[in-house]
C-alpha positions in Angstrom: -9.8 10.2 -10.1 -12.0 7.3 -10.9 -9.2 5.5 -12.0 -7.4 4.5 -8.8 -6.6 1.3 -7.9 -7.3 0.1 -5.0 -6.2 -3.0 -3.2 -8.3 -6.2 -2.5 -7.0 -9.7 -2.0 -7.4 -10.6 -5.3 -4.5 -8.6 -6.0 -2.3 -9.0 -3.6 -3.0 -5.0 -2.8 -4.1 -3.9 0.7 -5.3 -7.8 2.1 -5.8 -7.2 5.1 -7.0 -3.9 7.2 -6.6 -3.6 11.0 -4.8 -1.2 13.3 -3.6 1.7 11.3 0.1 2.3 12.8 1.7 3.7 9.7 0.8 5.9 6.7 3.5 6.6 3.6 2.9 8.2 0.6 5.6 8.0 -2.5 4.9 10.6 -4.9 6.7 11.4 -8.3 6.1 13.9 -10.7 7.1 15.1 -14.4 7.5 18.5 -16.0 5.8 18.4 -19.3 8.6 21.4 -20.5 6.7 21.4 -24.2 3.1 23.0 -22.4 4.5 23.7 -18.5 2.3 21.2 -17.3 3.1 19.5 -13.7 1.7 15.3 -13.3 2.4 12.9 -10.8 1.4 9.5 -9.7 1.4 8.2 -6.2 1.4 5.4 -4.0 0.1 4.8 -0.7 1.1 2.3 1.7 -0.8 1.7 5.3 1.1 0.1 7.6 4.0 -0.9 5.1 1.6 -2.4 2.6 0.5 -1.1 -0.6 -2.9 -0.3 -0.7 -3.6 1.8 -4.0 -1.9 3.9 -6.8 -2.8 6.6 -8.9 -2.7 6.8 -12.9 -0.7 9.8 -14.1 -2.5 13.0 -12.6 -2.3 16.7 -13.2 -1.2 18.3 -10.4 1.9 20.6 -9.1 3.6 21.2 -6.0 2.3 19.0 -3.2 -1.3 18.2 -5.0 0.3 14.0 -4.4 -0.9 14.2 -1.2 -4.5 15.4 -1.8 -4.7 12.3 -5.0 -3.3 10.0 -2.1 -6.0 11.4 0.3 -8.5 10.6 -2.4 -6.9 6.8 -2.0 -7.0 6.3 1.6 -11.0 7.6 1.7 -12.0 5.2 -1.1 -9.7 2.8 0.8 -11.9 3.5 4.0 -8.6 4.6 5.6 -9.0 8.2 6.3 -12.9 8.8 7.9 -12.5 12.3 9.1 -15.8 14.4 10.3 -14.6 17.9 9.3 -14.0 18.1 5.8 -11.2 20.8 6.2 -9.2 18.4 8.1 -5.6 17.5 6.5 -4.3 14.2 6.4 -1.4 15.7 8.3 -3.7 16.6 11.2 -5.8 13.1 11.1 -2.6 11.2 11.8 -1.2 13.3 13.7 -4.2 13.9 16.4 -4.6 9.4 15.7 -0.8 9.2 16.7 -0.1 7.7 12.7 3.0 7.9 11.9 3.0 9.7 8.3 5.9 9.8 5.7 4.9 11.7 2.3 7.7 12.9 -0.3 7.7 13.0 -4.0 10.6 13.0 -6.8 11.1 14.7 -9.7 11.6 12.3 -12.5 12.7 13.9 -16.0 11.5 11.4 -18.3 7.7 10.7 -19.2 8.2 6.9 -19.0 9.7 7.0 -15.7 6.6 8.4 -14.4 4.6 6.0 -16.5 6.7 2.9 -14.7 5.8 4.2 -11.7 1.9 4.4 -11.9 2.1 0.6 -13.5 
């Protein structure tokens, strides 16, 4: 997980950082059918504005939204003081608005375009 991106002005990623009204996270994953193996690649957007991706990660199911977690906290976006709290619950007792979903993509590449 060392290799997310995050945003900085430089890139045009996350610029700016105030009131957090809005958290989405776009997910997509890939079936490797050859081994069984599950990736995805996410990204996260505060307040309609990106501000970081993931590279291609292995991970099943709903395991986007703990890679996305990982974003927001290096991010400084998500400062919770129980470690057990979900991202779910943080917005949710914070009044956040939170989107998450994730799409199946069936070819490598398309889940390659999406990381960047």
């Amino acid at each position: 997980m060392n290799n997310i991106m995050i945003g900085s002005v430089a890139n045009g990623i996350g610029a700016t950082k105030g009131k957090v009204k809005s958290v989405e996270i776009w997910g997509k994953r890939w079936n490797d059918k050859t081994y069984g193996n599950t990736y995805h690649a996410v990204r996260v957007y505060v307040n309609d504005e990106l501000i970081g991706t993931s590279p291609i990660t292995y991970g099943y199911g709903d395991s986007y939204v703990q890679t996305a977690e990982g974003i927001l906290r290096k991010a400084g976006y998500f400062k919770r003081k129980d470690p057990r709290e979900s991202l779910f619950r943080y917005t949710q007792d914070r009044k956040i608005k939170y989107k998450y979903y994730a799409s199946d993509v069936k070819l490598k590449r398309e889940l390659k375009d999406f990381a960047g």
